[in-house]
Structures are given as C-alpha cells and as structure tokens.
N, C-alpha and C positions, 0 to 999 in steps of 0.2 A: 577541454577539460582541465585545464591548465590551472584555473583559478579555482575548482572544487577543488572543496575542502571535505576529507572522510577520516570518519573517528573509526576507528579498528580495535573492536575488546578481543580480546583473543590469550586465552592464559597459555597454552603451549608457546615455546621461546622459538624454535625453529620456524612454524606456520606461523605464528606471529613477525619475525623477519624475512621470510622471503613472499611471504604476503606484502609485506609495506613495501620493500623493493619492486617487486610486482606490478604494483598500483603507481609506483613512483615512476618506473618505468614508463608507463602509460600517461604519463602527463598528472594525476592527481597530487593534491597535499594532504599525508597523511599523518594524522596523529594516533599513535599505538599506545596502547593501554593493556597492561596483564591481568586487571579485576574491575570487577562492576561497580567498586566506591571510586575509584580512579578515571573509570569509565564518564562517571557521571559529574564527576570533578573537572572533567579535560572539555564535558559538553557542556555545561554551564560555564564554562570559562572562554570557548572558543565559537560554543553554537559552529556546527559544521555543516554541511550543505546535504549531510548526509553519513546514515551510522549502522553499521557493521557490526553485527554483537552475536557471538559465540554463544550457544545456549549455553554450558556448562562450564562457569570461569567462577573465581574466590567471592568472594566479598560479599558481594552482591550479582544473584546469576541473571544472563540476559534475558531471561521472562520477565523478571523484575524491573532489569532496569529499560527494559522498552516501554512499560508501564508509568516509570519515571519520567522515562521522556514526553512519551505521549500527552502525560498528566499538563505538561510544559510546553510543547509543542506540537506544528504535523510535519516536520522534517521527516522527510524519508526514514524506514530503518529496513534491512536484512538480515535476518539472522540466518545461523549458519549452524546446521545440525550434522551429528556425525550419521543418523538414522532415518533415511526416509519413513521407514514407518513407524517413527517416534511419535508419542502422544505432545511431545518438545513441538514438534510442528505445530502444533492444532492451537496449544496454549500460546507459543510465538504470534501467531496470527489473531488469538483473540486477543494479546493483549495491547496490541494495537501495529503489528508489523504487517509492511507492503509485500513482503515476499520473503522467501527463503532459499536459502542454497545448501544440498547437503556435500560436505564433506564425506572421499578425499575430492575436492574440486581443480577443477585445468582452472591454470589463471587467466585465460583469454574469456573462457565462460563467463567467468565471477568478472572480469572488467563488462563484456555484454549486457550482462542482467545488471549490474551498477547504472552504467549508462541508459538501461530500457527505461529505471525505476524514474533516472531525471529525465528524458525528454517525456515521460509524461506527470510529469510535476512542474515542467517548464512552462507546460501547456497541457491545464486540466481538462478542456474540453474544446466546447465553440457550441456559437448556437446552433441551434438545429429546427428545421420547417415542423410546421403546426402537423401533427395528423389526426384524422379524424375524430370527434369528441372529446377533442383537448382547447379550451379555453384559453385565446393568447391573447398576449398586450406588449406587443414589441418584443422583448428577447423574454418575457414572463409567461412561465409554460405552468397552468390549474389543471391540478387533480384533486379534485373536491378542499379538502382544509389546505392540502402540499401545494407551495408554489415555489418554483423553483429559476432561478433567473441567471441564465444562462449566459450573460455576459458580464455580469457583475460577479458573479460567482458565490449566491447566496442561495439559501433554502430557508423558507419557514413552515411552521404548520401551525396552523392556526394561528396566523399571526407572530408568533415570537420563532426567533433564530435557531435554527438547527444548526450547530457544529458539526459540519462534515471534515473527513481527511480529505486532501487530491483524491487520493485513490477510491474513497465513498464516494466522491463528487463526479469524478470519470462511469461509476459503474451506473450512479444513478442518471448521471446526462445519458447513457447509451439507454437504459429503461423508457427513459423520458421520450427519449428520439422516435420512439417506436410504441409506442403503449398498446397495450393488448397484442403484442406478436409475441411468439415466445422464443430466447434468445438461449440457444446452446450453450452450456459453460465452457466447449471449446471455441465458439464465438467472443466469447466475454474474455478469453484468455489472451485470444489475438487481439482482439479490441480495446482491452483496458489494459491489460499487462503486456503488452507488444509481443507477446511471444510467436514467435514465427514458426513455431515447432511446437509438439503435445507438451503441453506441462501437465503439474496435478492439480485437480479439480478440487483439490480442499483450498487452497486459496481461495477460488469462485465461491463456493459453499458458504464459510465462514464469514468474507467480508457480507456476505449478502443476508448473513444474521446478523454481524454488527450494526449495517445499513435499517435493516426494521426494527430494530430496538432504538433507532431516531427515527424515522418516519412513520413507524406503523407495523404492528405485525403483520396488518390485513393486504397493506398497501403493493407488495409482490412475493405472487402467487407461485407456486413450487408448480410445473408439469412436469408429473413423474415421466420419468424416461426421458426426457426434451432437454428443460432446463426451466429455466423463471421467463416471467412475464411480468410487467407492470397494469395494474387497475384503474384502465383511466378513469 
C-alpha cells in the first residue's frame, strides 16, 4: 500500500490528524483536506487511488462532492458518518460511494475496509462458466438486450455502453455467474464487498437500485425475504 494514494476530507482538526497519521502509519499517501471546495481541488489536482469524505464538512459537504467525483470518475470513495442510522448513509451510497464507515472508528478497521475497497477494484471480477439458458461467445455472457463481457470488463444493452462502477461491475459479474439463483445480501456482502463479518444490508440494497437504473429495472428481481436474483 505504499504507493496508494488517499484524499482524506475531514473538517474536525484532531480526527483529521490522527487519521492521516494513522493511514501513514500503515504505508498510505495521504492528502488531508478540511472542506469539500479543497477536497475537490486536492482530487483534480492529484486524482488519488482513492477518497475518504466526511459527510458533514464546510464548503462543499461530502454527498456532494462524491457526486463530483463520481460525475469525473469510478475511483473508489468511503464516506464516513458519525450515524449509522443517518439518512447520510443512504444519500452517500446513492450518490455514488462504495461503502461507508460510521464514526467514532478503530483505525485498524478503517485501514481494513480501505484495503477491502482496493483489492476489489484491483480486480473487478473474472470470468465465469455459462449456466443454463445464458447465451455465451467466449467471455460474452446474453441476457436478452444485456451483454456483459467479462474480461474485457464492459456491458451493453442494446447495443450501446453501459457505464458501470467496479463495484456495479462486481455485484453484476456475481448476478451474471448465477442467473436465476437467488443471492443473499449477506452473500453479496461477502462476495462483492469482502466483508468477512455481517455489515449493513443497505449498501447491498442501494447499489443494486443504482445497478437497474443502468440495466433495467426488470432485469434483477427482488425475493422477498431471500435477496435478488438475476433474469436470465
């Protein structure tokens, strides 16, 4: 981790430096910021490998400017809530972040879930075997208009490009892997977001409306009580 690079928005001055110490500790390069116009100054000027944004900071706060980001790139982001049951969550995640950590956090934690976020953005997926009534052509997996190509790392639907995140791109390769099983959101958590332990199921939920508002609303299926399903 030595050569990641992570932008830190963070407007408290204490958790802002013993966070970057922290992370510095740990091998990363971090660039700290106390507001979301500085935030976004310090990522257009440096693009980091990865960014770290405090829901409630000056300027510009980090719902916003994950939406800045995003608008610009799919670089990883986490934002960091002081309220697990904050609606901050829900809006973080829609607007366009991989995960969330709530504050007050162990720094060993927050170095874990950094690290979870990159080795699967290091490595969005891999192919995976045809199964039944799914149409293949070498690493190219058909579900009716969706085709999705699995070592190229693209999607269309109907022909034209679908912009996925990694993280869109992970949750729909595991769909894909499996069409018509239905996939637990504690499978999906372990699966797409490395978590080795129960996280919260609104990450699962949320990316997986971001996910059908590019492929389809129709295209995976909610089983109540279960989880989702893909429509071969």
């Amino acid at each position: 981790m030595a050569d990641t690079h992570v932008l830190f928005v963070e407007d408290d001055d204490v958790i802002r430096e013993a966070t970057q110490l922290a992370l510095e500790r740990h091998g990363f390069m971090v660039t700290a910021m106390p507001d979301g116009l500085l935030g976004l100054e310090a990522f257009r000027a440096s693009r980091p490998d990865i960014a770290l944004l405090d829901v409630m900071v000056p300027g510009l706060d980090g719902v916003s400017l994950c939406r800045r980001i995003r608008d610009e790139s799919t670089v990883p982001v986490i934002m960091l809530s002081a309220r697990a049951d904050s609606i901050d969550v829900v809006l973080g995640l829609e607007a366009g972040a991989d995960d969330y950590v709530t504050k007050p956090f162990d720094g060993a934690v927050l170095v874990a879930r950094i690290r979870a976020v990159l080795r699967r953005f290091g490595h969005a997926g891999g192919g995976a075997p045809a199964a039944a009534g799914q149409q293949t052509q070498g690493a190219l997996l058909s579900f009716g208009d969706l085709d999705v190509d699995t070592e190229g790392m693209e999607v269309r639907k109907g022909g034209a490009p679908v912009a996925l995140t990694p993280t869109e791109m992970r949750l729909l390769l595991e769909f894909s892997s499996a069409p018509g099983t239905v996939l637990s959101r504690d499978k999906l958590l372990e699966r797409v977001w490395d978590y080795g332990w129960g996280g919260d199921t609104r990450v699962v939920d949320v990316h997986v409306q971001r996910l059908r508002t590019k492929i389809g609303q129709d295209r995976i299926e909610t089983v109540r009580g279960f989880g989702y399903k893909l429509k071969a």
